[in-house]
C-alpha positions in Angstrom: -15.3 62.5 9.5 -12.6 61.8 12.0 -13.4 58.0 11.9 -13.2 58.1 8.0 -9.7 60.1 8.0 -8.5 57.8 10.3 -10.0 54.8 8.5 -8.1 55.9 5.3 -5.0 56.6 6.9 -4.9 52.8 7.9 -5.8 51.6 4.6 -3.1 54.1 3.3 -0.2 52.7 5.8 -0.9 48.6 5.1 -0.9 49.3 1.3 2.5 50.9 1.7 3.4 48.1 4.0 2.3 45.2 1.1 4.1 47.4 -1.4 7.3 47.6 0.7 6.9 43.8 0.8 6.4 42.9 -2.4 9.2 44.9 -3.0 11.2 42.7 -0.3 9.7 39.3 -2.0 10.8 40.6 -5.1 14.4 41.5 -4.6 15.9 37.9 -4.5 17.9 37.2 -7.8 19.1 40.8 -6.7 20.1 39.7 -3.4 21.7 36.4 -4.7 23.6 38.3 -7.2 25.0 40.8 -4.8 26.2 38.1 -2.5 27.7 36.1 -5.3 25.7 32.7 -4.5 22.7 31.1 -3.6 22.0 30.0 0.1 20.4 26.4 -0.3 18.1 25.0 2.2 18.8 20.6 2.1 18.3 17.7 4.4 20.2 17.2 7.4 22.0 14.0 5.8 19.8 12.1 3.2 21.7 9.4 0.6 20.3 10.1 -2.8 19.2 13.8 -1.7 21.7 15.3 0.0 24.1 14.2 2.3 28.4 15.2 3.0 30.6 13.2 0.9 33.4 11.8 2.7 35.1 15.8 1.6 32.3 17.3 3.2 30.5 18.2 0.5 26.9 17.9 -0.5 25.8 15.4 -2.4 22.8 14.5 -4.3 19.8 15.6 -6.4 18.4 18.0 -4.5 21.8 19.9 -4.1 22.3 19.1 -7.6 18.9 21.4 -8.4 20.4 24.2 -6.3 23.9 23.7 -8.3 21.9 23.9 -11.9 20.5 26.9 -10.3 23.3 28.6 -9.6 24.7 27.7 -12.8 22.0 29.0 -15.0 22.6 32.2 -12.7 26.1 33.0 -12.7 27.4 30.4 -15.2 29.0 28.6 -11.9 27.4 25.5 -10.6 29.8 26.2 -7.4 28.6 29.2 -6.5 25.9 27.6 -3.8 26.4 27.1 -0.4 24.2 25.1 2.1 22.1 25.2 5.2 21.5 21.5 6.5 18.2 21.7 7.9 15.6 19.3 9.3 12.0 18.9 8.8 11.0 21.2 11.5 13.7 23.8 10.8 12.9 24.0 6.6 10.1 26.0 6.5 10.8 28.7 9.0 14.4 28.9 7.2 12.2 29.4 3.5 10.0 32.4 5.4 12.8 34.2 7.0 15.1 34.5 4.6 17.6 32.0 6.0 18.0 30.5 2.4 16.6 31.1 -1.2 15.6 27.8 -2.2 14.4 24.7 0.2 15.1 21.9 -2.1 14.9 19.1 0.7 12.8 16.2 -0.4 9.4 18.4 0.7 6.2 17.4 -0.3 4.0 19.6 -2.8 0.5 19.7 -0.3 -2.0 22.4 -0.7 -2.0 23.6 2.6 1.8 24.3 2.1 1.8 26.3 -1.2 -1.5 28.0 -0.3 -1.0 28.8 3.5 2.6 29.4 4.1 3.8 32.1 2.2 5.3 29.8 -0.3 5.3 28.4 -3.6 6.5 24.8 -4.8 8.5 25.8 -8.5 8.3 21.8 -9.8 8.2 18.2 -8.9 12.1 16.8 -8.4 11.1 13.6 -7.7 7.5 11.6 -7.6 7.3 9.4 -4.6 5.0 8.4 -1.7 5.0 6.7 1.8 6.0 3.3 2.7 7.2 1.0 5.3 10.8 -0.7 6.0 10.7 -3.9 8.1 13.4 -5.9 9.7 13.0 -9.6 8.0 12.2 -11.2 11.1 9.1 -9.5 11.7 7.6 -12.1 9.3 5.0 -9.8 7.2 5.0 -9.3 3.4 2.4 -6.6 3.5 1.4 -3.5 5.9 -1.8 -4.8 6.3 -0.3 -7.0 8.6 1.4 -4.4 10.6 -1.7 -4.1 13.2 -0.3 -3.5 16.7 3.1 -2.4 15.1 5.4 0.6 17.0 6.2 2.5 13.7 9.2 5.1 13.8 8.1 8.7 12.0 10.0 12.4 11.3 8.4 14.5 13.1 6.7 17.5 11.1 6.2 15.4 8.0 3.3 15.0 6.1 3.7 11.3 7.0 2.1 11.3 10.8 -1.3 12.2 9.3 -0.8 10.1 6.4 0.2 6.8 8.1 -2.9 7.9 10.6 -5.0 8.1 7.7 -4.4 4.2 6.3 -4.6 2.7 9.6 -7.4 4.1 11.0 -8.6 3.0 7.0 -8.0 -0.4 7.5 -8.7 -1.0 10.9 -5.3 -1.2 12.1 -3.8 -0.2 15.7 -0.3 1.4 15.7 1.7 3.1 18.1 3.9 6.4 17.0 7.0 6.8 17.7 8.3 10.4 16.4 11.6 11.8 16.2 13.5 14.7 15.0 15.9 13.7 12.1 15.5 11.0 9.7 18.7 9.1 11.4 17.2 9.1 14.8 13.9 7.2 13.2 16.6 4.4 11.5 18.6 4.1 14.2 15.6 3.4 16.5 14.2 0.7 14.1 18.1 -0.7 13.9 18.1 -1.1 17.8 14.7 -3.0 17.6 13.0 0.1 19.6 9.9 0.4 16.8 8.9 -2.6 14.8 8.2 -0.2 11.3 10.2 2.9 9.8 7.7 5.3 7.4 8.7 7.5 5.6 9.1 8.8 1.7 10.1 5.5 0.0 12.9 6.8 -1.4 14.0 8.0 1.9 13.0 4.4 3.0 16.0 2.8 0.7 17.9 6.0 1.8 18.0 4.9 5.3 18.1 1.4 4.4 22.0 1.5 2.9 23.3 3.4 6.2 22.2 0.6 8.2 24.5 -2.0 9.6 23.1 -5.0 7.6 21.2 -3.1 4.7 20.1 -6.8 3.3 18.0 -7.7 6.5 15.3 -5.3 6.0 12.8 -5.2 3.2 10.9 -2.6 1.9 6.8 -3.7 1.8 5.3 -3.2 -1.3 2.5 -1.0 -0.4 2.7 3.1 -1.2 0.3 4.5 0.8 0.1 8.3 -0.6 1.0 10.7 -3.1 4.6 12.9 -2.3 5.3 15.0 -4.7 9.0 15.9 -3.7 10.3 19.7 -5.5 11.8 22.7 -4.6 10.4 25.8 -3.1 10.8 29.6 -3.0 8.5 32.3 -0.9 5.3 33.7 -2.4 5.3 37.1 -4.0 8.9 36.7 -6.0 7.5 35.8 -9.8 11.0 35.9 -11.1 12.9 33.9 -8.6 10.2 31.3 -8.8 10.4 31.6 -12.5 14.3 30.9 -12.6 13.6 27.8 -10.1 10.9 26.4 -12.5 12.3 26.9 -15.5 16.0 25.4 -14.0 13.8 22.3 -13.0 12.2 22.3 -16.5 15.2 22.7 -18.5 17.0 19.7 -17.0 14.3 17.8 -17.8 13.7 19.3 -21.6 17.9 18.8 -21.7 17.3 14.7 -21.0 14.6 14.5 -23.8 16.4 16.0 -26.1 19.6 14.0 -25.6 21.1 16.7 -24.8 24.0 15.6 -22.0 26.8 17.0 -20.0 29.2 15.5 -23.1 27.2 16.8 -25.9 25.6 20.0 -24.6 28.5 22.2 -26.3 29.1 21.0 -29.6 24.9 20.8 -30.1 25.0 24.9 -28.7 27.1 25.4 -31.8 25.6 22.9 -34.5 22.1 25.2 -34.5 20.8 21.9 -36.8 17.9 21.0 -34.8 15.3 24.1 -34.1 13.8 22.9 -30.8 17.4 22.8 -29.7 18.7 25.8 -30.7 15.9 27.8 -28.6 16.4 25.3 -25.6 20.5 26.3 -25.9 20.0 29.9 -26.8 21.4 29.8 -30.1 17.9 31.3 -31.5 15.9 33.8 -29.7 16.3 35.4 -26.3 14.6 33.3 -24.2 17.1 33.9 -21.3 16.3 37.3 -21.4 12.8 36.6 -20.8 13.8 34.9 -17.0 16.9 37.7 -16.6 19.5 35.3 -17.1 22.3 34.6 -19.7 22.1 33.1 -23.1 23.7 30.0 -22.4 21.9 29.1 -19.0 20.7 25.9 -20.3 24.1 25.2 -21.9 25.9 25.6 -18.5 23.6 23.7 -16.7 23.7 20.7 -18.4 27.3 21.5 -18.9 28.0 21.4 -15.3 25.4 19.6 -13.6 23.8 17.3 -16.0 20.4 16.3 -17.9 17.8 15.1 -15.3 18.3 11.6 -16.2 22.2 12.1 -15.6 21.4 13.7 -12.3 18.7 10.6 -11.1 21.1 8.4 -12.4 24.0 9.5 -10.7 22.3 10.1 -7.2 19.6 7.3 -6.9 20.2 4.9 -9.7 21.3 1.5 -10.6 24.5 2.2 -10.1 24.1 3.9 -6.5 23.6 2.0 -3.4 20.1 2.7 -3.3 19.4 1.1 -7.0 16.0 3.3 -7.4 14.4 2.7 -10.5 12.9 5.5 -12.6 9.4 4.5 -12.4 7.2 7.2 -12.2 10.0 9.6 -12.5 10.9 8.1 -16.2 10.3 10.6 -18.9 6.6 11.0 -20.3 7.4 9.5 -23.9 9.5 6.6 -21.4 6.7 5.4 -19.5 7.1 8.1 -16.4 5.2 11.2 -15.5 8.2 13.7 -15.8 7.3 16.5 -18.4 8.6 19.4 -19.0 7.2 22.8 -21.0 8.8 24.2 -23.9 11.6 26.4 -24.1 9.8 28.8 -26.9 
Protein backbone atom coordinates (compact mmCIF):
# COMPACT_ATOMS: atom_id res chain seq x y z
CA UNK A 1 0.00 0.00 0.00
CA UNK A 2 2.92 2.27 0.87
CA UNK A 3 4.55 1.42 -2.63
CA UNK A 4 1.19 2.31 -4.33
CA UNK A 5 0.70 5.80 -2.39
CA UNK A 6 4.00 6.55 -3.13
CA UNK A 7 3.70 5.32 -6.81
CA UNK A 8 0.67 7.74 -7.21
CA UNK A 9 2.23 10.53 -5.57
CA UNK A 10 4.91 10.52 -8.36
CA UNK A 11 2.57 10.15 -11.14
CA UNK A 12 0.61 13.07 -9.38
CA UNK A 13 3.92 15.41 -9.13
CA UNK A 14 5.20 14.91 -13.06
CA UNK A 15 1.58 15.52 -14.29
CA UNK A 16 1.65 18.75 -12.44
CA UNK A 17 5.14 19.24 -13.78
CA UNK A 18 3.94 18.66 -17.73
CA UNK A 19 1.00 20.85 -16.92
CA UNK A 20 3.10 23.68 -15.45
CA UNK A 21 5.01 23.25 -18.73
CA UNK A 22 2.63 23.28 -21.13
CA UNK A 23 1.56 26.15 -19.43
CA UNK A 24 5.27 27.63 -19.92
CA UNK A 25 5.20 26.45 -23.81
CA UNK A 26 2.12 28.09 -24.14
CA UNK A 27 2.64 31.58 -22.76
CA UNK A 28 4.72 32.98 -25.76
CA UNK A 29 2.54 35.47 -27.79
CA UNK A 30 1.88 36.55 -24.02
CA UNK A 31 5.37 36.93 -23.33
CA UNK A 32 6.17 38.68 -26.71
CA UNK A 33 3.36 41.01 -26.11
CA UNK A 34 4.37 42.04 -22.67
CA UNK A 35 7.88 42.85 -23.83
CA UNK A 36 6.68 44.70 -26.78
CA UNK A 37 8.71 42.65 -29.57
CA UNK A 38 9.87 39.50 -30.75
CA UNK A 39 13.43 38.18 -29.94
CA UNK A 40 14.60 36.63 -33.36
CA UNK A 41 17.12 33.99 -33.60
CA UNK A 42 19.32 34.63 -37.41
CA UNK A 43 22.65 33.76 -38.81
CA UNK A 44 25.71 35.17 -37.69
CA UNK A 45 26.17 37.11 -41.11
CA UNK A 46 24.59 35.40 -44.22
CA UNK A 47 23.97 37.75 -47.63
CA UNK A 48 20.43 36.89 -48.79
CA UNK A 49 19.42 35.64 -45.19
CA UNK A 50 20.55 37.86 -42.82
CA UNK A 51 23.45 39.83 -42.47
CA UNK A 52 24.15 43.89 -40.94
CA UNK A 53 23.68 46.48 -43.55
CA UNK A 54 26.28 48.92 -43.65
CA UNK A 55 23.69 50.79 -40.56
CA UNK A 56 23.90 47.70 -38.66
CA UNK A 57 20.80 46.46 -39.36
CA UNK A 58 19.62 43.02 -40.40
CA UNK A 59 19.06 42.31 -43.54
CA UNK A 60 17.38 39.64 -45.54
CA UNK A 61 14.63 37.06 -45.84
CA UNK A 62 14.86 35.34 -42.87
CA UNK A 63 14.83 38.66 -40.80
CA UNK A 64 12.18 39.74 -43.13
CA UNK A 65 9.90 36.50 -41.79
CA UNK A 66 10.61 37.65 -38.23
CA UNK A 67 9.56 41.42 -39.33
CA UNK A 68 6.16 40.08 -41.05
CA UNK A 69 5.76 38.41 -37.79
CA UNK A 70 6.02 41.06 -35.71
CA UNK A 71 3.95 43.01 -37.97
CA UNK A 72 0.93 40.71 -38.10
CA UNK A 73 1.50 40.97 -34.18
CA UNK A 74 1.58 44.40 -33.21
CA UNK A 75 0.86 46.04 -36.58
CA UNK A 76 4.88 47.05 -36.43
CA UNK A 77 7.22 45.28 -38.60
CA UNK A 78 10.05 47.06 -36.29
CA UNK A 79 9.12 45.79 -33.34
CA UNK A 80 11.91 42.70 -33.62
CA UNK A 81 15.13 42.58 -32.36
CA UNK A 82 17.89 40.04 -33.10
CA UNK A 83 20.20 37.37 -31.58
CA UNK A 84 22.99 36.58 -34.30
CA UNK A 85 23.67 33.04 -33.68
CA UNK A 86 25.67 30.26 -35.34
CA UNK A 87 24.87 26.80 -36.19
CA UNK A 88 25.92 25.39 -32.99
CA UNK A 89 24.44 28.17 -30.85
CA UNK A 90 20.61 28.10 -32.72
CA UNK A 91 19.16 25.40 -31.28
CA UNK A 92 20.10 25.65 -27.64
CA UNK A 93 18.90 29.54 -28.02
CA UNK A 94 15.22 27.99 -29.55
CA UNK A 95 15.03 25.48 -26.21
CA UNK A 96 15.91 28.01 -23.61
CA UNK A 97 14.09 30.65 -24.40
CA UNK A 98 16.91 32.82 -25.71
CA UNK A 99 14.57 33.85 -28.75
CA UNK A 100 11.02 33.08 -30.06
CA UNK A 101 11.61 32.21 -33.43
CA UNK A 102 14.97 30.64 -35.06
CA UNK A 103 14.52 31.76 -38.64
CA UNK A 104 18.26 31.06 -39.69
CA UNK A 105 18.44 29.08 -42.91
CA UNK A 106 17.78 25.62 -40.73
CA UNK A 107 16.94 22.63 -42.38
CA UNK A 108 13.39 20.83 -41.85
CA UNK A 109 14.93 17.05 -40.76
CA UNK A 110 12.91 14.63 -38.78
CA UNK A 111 15.14 14.05 -36.13
CA UNK A 112 14.96 17.94 -35.47
CA UNK A 113 11.13 18.47 -35.35
CA UNK A 114 10.63 15.05 -33.73
CA UNK A 115 13.55 14.96 -31.16
CA UNK A 116 14.29 18.41 -30.07
CA UNK A 117 11.55 19.92 -28.49
CA UNK A 118 10.72 21.78 -31.55
CA UNK A 119 8.52 22.30 -34.42
CA UNK A 120 9.44 23.76 -38.06
CA UNK A 121 6.17 26.32 -38.83
CA UNK A 122 6.93 26.26 -42.91
CA UNK A 123 9.43 26.04 -45.64
CA UNK A 124 11.19 29.82 -46.31
CA UNK A 125 13.20 28.71 -48.82
CA UNK A 126 13.73 25.10 -50.76
CA UNK A 127 17.31 24.38 -51.35
CA UNK A 128 20.01 21.61 -50.95
CA UNK A 129 23.84 21.05 -50.69
CA UNK A 130 26.38 21.81 -53.21
CA UNK A 131 30.00 22.61 -53.84
CA UNK A 132 31.88 26.00 -54.67
CA UNK A 133 35.29 25.54 -56.41
CA UNK A 134 38.08 27.96 -57.22
CA UNK A 135 38.27 27.81 -61.29
CA UNK A 136 41.70 26.51 -61.27
CA UNK A 137 40.90 23.36 -59.74
CA UNK A 138 39.84 22.26 -63.29
CA UNK A 139 36.58 20.03 -62.44
CA UNK A 140 33.08 20.69 -63.89
CA UNK A 141 31.46 18.16 -61.74
CA UNK A 142 31.75 16.76 -57.90
CA UNK A 143 32.35 13.50 -59.09
CA UNK A 144 35.62 14.60 -59.81
CA UNK A 145 36.30 15.91 -56.37
CA UNK A 146 37.89 12.48 -55.18
CA UNK A 147 40.76 13.23 -52.82
CA UNK A 148 39.41 16.86 -52.33
CA UNK A 149 39.95 18.82 -48.65
CA UNK A 150 36.24 20.17 -48.55
CA UNK A 151 35.57 23.18 -45.97
CA UNK A 152 32.04 22.43 -43.87
CA UNK A 153 29.93 24.35 -40.82
CA UNK A 154 30.19 22.50 -38.18
CA UNK A 155 26.76 21.19 -36.72
CA UNK A 156 25.08 21.19 -40.07
CA UNK A 157 23.14 18.67 -41.55
CA UNK A 158 25.82 18.85 -44.28
CA UNK A 159 28.82 16.66 -42.64
CA UNK A 160 26.64 13.60 -42.85
CA UNK A 161 25.21 14.53 -46.07
CA UNK A 162 28.44 15.23 -48.00
CA UNK A 163 29.63 11.77 -46.04
CA UNK A 164 26.67 10.22 -47.42
CA UNK A 165 27.51 11.04 -51.48
CA UNK A 166 31.04 10.19 -51.18
CA UNK A 167 31.15 7.28 -49.49
CA UNK A 168 28.04 6.77 -52.51
CA UNK A 169 30.29 7.21 -55.15
CA UNK A 170 33.37 5.93 -54.08
CA UNK A 171 35.04 9.07 -53.45
CA UNK A 172 37.87 9.96 -50.73
CA UNK A 173 37.58 13.39 -49.06
CA UNK A 174 39.09 15.03 -46.20
CA UNK A 175 36.84 17.39 -43.73
CA UNK A 176 37.72 20.37 -42.79
CA UNK A 177 35.04 21.81 -40.22
CA UNK A 178 34.67 25.16 -38.83
CA UNK A 179 32.44 27.22 -36.71
CA UNK A 180 30.79 30.09 -38.80
CA UNK A 181 30.07 30.07 -42.36
CA UNK A 182 32.96 32.92 -42.94
CA UNK A 183 35.62 30.92 -41.36
CA UNK A 184 34.73 27.84 -44.09
CA UNK A 185 34.95 30.84 -47.12
CA UNK A 186 37.76 32.39 -45.97
CA UNK A 187 39.65 29.01 -45.60
CA UNK A 188 38.66 28.02 -49.31
CA UNK A 189 39.80 31.90 -50.31
CA UNK A 190 43.31 31.18 -48.76
CA UNK A 191 43.60 27.87 -50.74
CA UNK A 192 43.51 25.93 -47.23
CA UNK A 193 40.55 23.31 -48.60
CA UNK A 194 40.11 22.63 -52.29
CA UNK A 195 35.81 22.54 -51.91
CA UNK A 196 33.30 24.80 -49.82
CA UNK A 197 29.74 22.75 -49.02
CA UNK A 198 27.21 24.03 -47.91
CA UNK A 199 23.31 25.11 -48.67
CA UNK A 200 23.56 26.38 -52.24
CA UNK A 201 22.19 29.37 -51.54
CA UNK A 202 24.61 29.92 -48.88
CA UNK A 203 27.13 28.70 -51.51
CA UNK A 204 26.40 32.04 -53.86
CA UNK A 205 26.10 33.78 -50.35
CA UNK A 206 29.64 33.26 -49.61
CA UNK A 207 30.62 33.50 -53.05
CA UNK A 208 29.87 37.57 -53.43
CA UNK A 209 31.93 38.27 -50.04
CA UNK A 210 34.87 36.93 -51.65
CA UNK A 211 37.71 38.88 -53.05
CA UNK A 212 37.24 37.80 -56.75
CA UNK A 213 33.56 36.45 -56.59
CA UNK A 214 33.95 35.58 -60.59
CA UNK A 215 36.82 32.99 -60.03
CA UNK A 216 34.83 30.44 -58.36
CA UNK A 217 32.04 28.47 -59.83
CA UNK A 218 29.29 26.74 -58.33
CA UNK A 219 29.20 22.76 -59.65
CA UNK A 220 26.08 21.76 -60.85
CA UNK A 221 25.31 18.86 -58.77
CA UNK A 222 22.63 19.22 -55.55
CA UNK A 223 23.30 16.58 -53.53
CA UNK A 224 20.27 16.57 -50.92
CA UNK A 225 17.00 17.92 -49.95
CA UNK A 226 17.20 21.31 -47.38
CA UNK A 227 14.23 22.41 -46.64
CA UNK A 228 15.12 25.91 -45.07
CA UNK A 229 11.93 27.57 -42.56
CA UNK A 230 11.49 28.84 -39.33
CA UNK A 231 11.02 27.29 -36.06
CA UNK A 232 9.33 27.67 -32.67
CA UNK A 233 9.48 25.10 -29.47
CA UNK A 234 7.05 22.19 -29.22
CA UNK A 235 3.90 22.41 -27.05
CA UNK A 236 3.01 26.34 -28.10
CA UNK A 237 -0.03 25.61 -30.79
CA UNK A 238 -0.67 29.26 -31.04
CA UNK A 239 2.75 30.69 -31.49
CA UNK A 240 3.39 28.06 -34.04
CA UNK A 241 0.16 28.91 -35.59
CA UNK A 242 0.91 32.74 -35.93
CA UNK A 243 4.54 31.63 -37.43
CA UNK A 244 2.75 29.38 -40.07
CA UNK A 245 0.17 31.26 -40.94
CA UNK A 246 2.65 34.65 -41.22
CA UNK A 247 4.74 32.30 -43.65
CA UNK A 248 1.48 31.33 -45.43
CA UNK A 249 0.08 34.61 -45.86
CA UNK A 250 3.06 36.05 -47.58
CA UNK A 251 2.90 33.56 -49.86
CA UNK A 252 -1.16 33.55 -50.48
CA UNK A 253 -0.40 37.74 -50.59
CA UNK A 254 2.13 36.99 -53.91
CA UNK A 255 -0.56 34.78 -55.59
CA UNK A 256 -3.04 36.98 -55.31
CA UNK A 257 -1.07 40.03 -56.51
CA UNK A 258 -1.52 41.43 -53.71
CA UNK A 259 1.82 43.75 -53.07
CA UNK A 260 3.30 46.25 -50.61
CA UNK A 261 1.72 49.13 -53.24
CA UNK A 262 -1.58 47.57 -53.62
CA UNK A 263 -2.33 45.83 -50.39
CA UNK A 264 -4.48 48.94 -49.02
CA UNK A 265 -6.55 50.12 -51.63
CA UNK A 266 -7.51 46.04 -52.35
CA UNK A 267 -8.35 45.98 -48.16
CA UNK A 268 -10.97 48.51 -49.00
CA UNK A 269 -12.21 47.55 -52.60
CA UNK A 270 -13.84 44.04 -50.90
CA UNK A 271 -14.47 43.12 -55.00
CA UNK A 272 -12.68 39.97 -55.03
CA UNK A 273 -14.03 37.24 -52.13
CA UNK A 274 -10.77 35.23 -51.74
CA UNK A 275 -9.26 38.64 -50.96
CA UNK A 276 -11.43 40.04 -48.84
CA UNK A 277 -11.00 36.98 -46.23
CA UNK A 278 -7.15 36.95 -46.92
CA UNK A 279 -7.33 41.08 -45.87
CA UNK A 280 -9.92 40.72 -43.18
CA UNK A 281 -12.53 42.62 -44.78
CA UNK A 282 -14.88 39.49 -44.45
CA UNK A 283 -14.89 37.19 -41.56
CA UNK A 284 -12.68 36.98 -38.49
CA UNK A 285 -10.10 34.99 -39.41
CA UNK A 286 -7.52 37.01 -37.31
CA UNK A 287 -9.47 36.20 -34.46
CA UNK A 288 -9.12 32.66 -35.09
CA UNK A 289 -4.89 33.04 -34.59
CA UNK A 290 -5.44 36.00 -31.78
CA UNK A 291 -4.27 38.68 -33.82
CA UNK A 292 -5.76 41.78 -35.51
CA UNK A 293 -7.96 42.18 -38.47
CA UNK A 294 -5.61 43.64 -40.68
CA UNK A 295 -2.51 41.26 -39.94
CA UNK A 296 -2.22 40.26 -43.47
CA UNK A 297 -2.80 43.96 -44.66
CA UNK A 298 0.23 45.13 -42.50
CA UNK A 299 2.33 42.58 -43.48
CA UNK A 300 2.39 42.93 -46.81
CA UNK A 301 2.06 46.56 -46.16
CA UNK A 302 5.37 46.60 -44.40
CA UNK A 303 7.30 43.77 -45.32
CA UNK A 304 6.15 42.63 -48.61
CA UNK A 305 4.49 39.56 -50.72
CA UNK A 306 6.94 36.55 -50.75
CA UNK A 307 7.88 37.17 -54.16
CA UNK A 308 8.83 40.95 -53.13
CA UNK A 309 10.70 39.64 -50.24
CA UNK A 310 12.81 36.67 -52.53
CA UNK A 311 13.18 39.31 -54.88
CA UNK A 312 14.48 41.83 -52.87
CA UNK A 313 17.00 39.59 -50.77
CA UNK A 314 18.24 36.88 -53.29
CA UNK A 315 17.04 37.95 -56.68
CA UNK A 316 18.14 39.14 -60.00
CA UNK A 317 18.74 42.24 -58.90
CA UNK A 318 20.91 41.22 -55.74
CA UNK A 319 24.41 40.26 -55.89
CA UNK A 320 23.65 36.79 -55.53
CA UNK A 321 21.15 36.64 -58.71
CA UNK A 322 19.22 33.41 -57.35
CA UNK A 323 16.60 32.35 -59.42
CA UNK A 324 13.24 31.27 -58.14
CA UNK A 325 13.30 27.76 -59.18
CA UNK A 326 11.86 25.56 -56.97
CA UNK A 327 10.83 28.34 -54.76
CA UNK A 328 8.60 29.82 -57.79
CA UNK A 329 4.90 29.71 -56.95
CA UNK A 330 2.99 26.34 -57.58
CA UNK A 331 0.71 27.71 -60.56
CA UNK A 332 4.61 29.38 -61.69
CA UNK A 333 6.38 26.25 -62.06
CA UNK A 334 7.79 26.16 -58.16
CA UNK A 335 6.80 24.15 -55.16
CA UNK A 336 5.72 27.22 -52.96
CA UNK A 337 1.97 26.76 -51.82
CA UNK A 338 0.22 28.11 -49.48
CA UNK A 339 -3.29 27.12 -47.61
CA UNK A 340 -6.31 29.14 -47.68
CA UNK A 341 -7.14 31.93 -45.59
CA UNK A 342 -10.96 30.72 -44.97
Amino acid sequence: MKMLKTTLAVLTAAAALGATSFAQAGATLDAVKKKGFVQCGVSDGLPGFSVPDAKGNIVGIDADVCRAVAAAVFGDATKVKFSQLNAKERFTALQSGEVDVLSRNTTWTSSRDAGMGLVFAGVTYYDGIGFLVNKKLGVSSAKELDGATVCIQAGTTTELNVSDYFRANGLKYTPITFDTSDESAKSLESGRCDVLTSDKSQLYAQRSKLAAPTDYVVLPETISKEPLGPVVRKGDEEWFSIVKWTLFAMLNAEEAGLTSKNVEAEAKSGKNPDNARLLGADGEYGKDLKLPKDWVVQIVKQVGNYGEVFEKNLGKSTPLQIDRGLNALWNNGGIQYAPPVR
